[in-house]
C-alpha positions in Angstrom: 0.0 0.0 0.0 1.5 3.1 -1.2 1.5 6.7 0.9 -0.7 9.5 -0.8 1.5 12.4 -1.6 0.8 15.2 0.9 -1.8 17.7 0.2 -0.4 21.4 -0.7 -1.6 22.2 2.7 0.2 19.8 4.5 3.1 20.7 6.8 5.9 18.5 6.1 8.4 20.6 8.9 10.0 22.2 6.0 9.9 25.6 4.2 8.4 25.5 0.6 10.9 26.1 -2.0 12.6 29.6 -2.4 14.2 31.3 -5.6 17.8 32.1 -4.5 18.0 34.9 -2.9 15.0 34.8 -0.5 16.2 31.6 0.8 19.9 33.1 1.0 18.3 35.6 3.0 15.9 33.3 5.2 19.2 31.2 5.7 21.0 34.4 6.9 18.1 35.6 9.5 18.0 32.4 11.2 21.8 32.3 11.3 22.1 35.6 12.4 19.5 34.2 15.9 22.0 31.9 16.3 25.0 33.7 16.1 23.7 36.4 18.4 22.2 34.0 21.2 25.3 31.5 21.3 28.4 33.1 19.9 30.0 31.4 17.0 31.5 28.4 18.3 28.7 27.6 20.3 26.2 27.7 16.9 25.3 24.6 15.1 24.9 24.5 11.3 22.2 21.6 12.3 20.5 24.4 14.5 20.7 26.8 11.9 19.0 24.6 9.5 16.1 23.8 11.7 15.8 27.0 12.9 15.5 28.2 9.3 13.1 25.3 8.4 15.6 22.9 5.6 17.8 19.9 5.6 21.3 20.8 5.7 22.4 20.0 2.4 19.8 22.9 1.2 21.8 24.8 3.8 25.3 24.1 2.4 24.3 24.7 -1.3 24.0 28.9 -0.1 26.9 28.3 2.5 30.1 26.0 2.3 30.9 25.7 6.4 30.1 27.6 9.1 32.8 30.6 9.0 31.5 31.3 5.0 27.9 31.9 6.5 29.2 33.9 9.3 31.4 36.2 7.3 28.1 36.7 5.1 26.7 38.0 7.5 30.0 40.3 8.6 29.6 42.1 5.1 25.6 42.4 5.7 26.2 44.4 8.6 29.6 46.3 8.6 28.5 47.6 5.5 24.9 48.5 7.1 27.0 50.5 9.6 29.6 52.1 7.1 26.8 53.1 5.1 24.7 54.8 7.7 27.9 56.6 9.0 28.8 57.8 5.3 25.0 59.0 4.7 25.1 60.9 7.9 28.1 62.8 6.8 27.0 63.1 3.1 23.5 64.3 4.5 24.2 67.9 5.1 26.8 70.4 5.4 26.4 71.2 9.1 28.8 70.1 11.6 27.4 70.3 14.2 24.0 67.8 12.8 27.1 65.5 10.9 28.2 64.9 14.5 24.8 64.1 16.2 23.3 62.0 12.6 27.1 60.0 13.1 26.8 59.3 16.5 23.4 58.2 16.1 24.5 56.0 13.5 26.0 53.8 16.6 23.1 53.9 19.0 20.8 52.8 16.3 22.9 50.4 14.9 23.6 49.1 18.4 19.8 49.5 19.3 18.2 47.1 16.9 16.6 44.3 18.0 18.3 41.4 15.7 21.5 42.0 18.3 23.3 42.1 14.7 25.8 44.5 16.2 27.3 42.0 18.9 28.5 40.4 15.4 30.3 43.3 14.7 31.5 45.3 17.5 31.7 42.0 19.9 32.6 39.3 18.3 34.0 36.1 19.6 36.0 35.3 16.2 38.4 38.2 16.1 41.1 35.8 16.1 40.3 34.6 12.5 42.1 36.7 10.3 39.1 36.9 7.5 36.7 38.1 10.5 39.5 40.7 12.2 40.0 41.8 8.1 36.2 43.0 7.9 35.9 44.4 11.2 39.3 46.1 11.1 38.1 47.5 7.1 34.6 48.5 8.4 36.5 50.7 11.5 39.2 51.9 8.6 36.4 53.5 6.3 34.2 54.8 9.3 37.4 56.7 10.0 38.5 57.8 6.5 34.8 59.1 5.7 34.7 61.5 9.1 38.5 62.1 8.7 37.9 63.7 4.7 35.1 65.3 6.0 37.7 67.3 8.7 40.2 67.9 5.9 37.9 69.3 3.6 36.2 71.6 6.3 39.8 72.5 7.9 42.5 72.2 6.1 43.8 69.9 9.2 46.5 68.0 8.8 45.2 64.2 7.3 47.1 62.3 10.4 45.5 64.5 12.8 42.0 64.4 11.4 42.7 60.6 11.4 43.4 60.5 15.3 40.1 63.2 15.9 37.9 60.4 13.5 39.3 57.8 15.5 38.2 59.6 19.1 34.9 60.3 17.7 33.8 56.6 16.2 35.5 55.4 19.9 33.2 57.6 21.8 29.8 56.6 19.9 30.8 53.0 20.2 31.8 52.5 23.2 29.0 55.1 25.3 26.5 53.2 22.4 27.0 50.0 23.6 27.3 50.8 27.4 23.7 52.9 27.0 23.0 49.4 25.9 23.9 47.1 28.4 22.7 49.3 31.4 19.0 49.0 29.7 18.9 52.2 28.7 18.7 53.9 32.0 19.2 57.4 30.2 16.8 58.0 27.7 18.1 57.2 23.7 17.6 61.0 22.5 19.5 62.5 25.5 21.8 60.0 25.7 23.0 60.8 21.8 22.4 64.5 22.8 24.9 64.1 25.8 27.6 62.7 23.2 26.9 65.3 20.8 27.7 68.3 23.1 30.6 66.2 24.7 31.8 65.8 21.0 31.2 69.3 19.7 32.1 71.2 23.2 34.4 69.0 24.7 35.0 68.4 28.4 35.4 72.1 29.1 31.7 72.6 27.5 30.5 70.7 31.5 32.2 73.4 33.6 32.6 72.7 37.2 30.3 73.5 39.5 31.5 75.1 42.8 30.8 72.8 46.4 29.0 74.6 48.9 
């Protein structure tokens, strides 16, 4: 006695076929959950797959091993960031909004709810030169897009408007991702408007108040 084929509305536990691209990008979503939750030695390509409903050999026709689908993923979202920084300089010819639209970059980048940024600014693969070599590139162009923008504006010398891009992508990463981990206790606008003013004022812009 032969099985009748399953109705169209059956659920056989797998996704129905894709063209190409929407299943590379269904493969790289439920990577990317993975990824984020366990780190990437912790992540399973068997997980992946079921978390992205196929076998694994549909998996490893979009993805050869493990580290190819992970440095996908690197390139999805350094160039995400690179291109938000590069838009928020390229957007208008104020300083002043450049600074606050850059630094925002960060917090929103930081502030979305995949967690694609732990990929990025924390991961757990540095050590792998093809993963450091993206990271290291995405930093590089973030610096040589607010850098040319201080040239052109200045006249500054290039090594010094390196070092002042370098201070400024260092301060919106690193107060971006510690708004992040203490929840948020100071609210997103005024926490971007506190880096701003710290960025366009500096420390003597907070003058001392005397003690009673």
């Amino acid at each position: 006695m032969t099985a009748e084929p399953a109705s169209p509305g059956t659920r056989t536990g797998r996704t129905p076929r894709l063209p190409r691209t929407a299943r590379r990008f269904q493969l790289l979503g439920a990577a990317r959950e993975v990824f984020v939750a366990q780190g990437y030695h912790a992540a399973a390509m068997d997980e992946i797959a079921e978390r992205a409903g196929v076998s694994k050999p549909v998996l490893y026709q979009h993805f050869p091993g493990k580290l190819e689908l992970y440095l996908a993923l690197l390139d999805e979202h350094t160039t995400q960031l690179v291109n938000a920084v590069e838009e928020a300089l390229g957007s208008t010819t104020d300083n002043h909004v450049r600074i606050a639209r850059s630094v925002r970059a960060y917090f929103d980048f930081v502030n979305d709810s995949s967690g694609a940024h732990q990929l990025v600014l924390e991961s757990d693969l540095r050590s792998e030169p093809a993963v450091r070599q993206r990271i290291e590139t995405a930093f590089a162009r973030c610096v040589h897009s607010i850098a040319a923008t201080i040239v052109a504006d200045t006249g500054l010398d290039p090594a010094e408007a390196d070092l002042l891009a370098v201070g400024l992508i260092g301060m919106a990463e690193t107060a971006s991702r510690w708004w992040l981990v203490r929840g948020g206790t100071v609210p997103k606008e005024r926490a971007i408007e506190a880096m701003v003013e710290l960025a366009w004022r500096g420390i003597g812009g907070y003058p001392r108040q005397e003690q009673p």
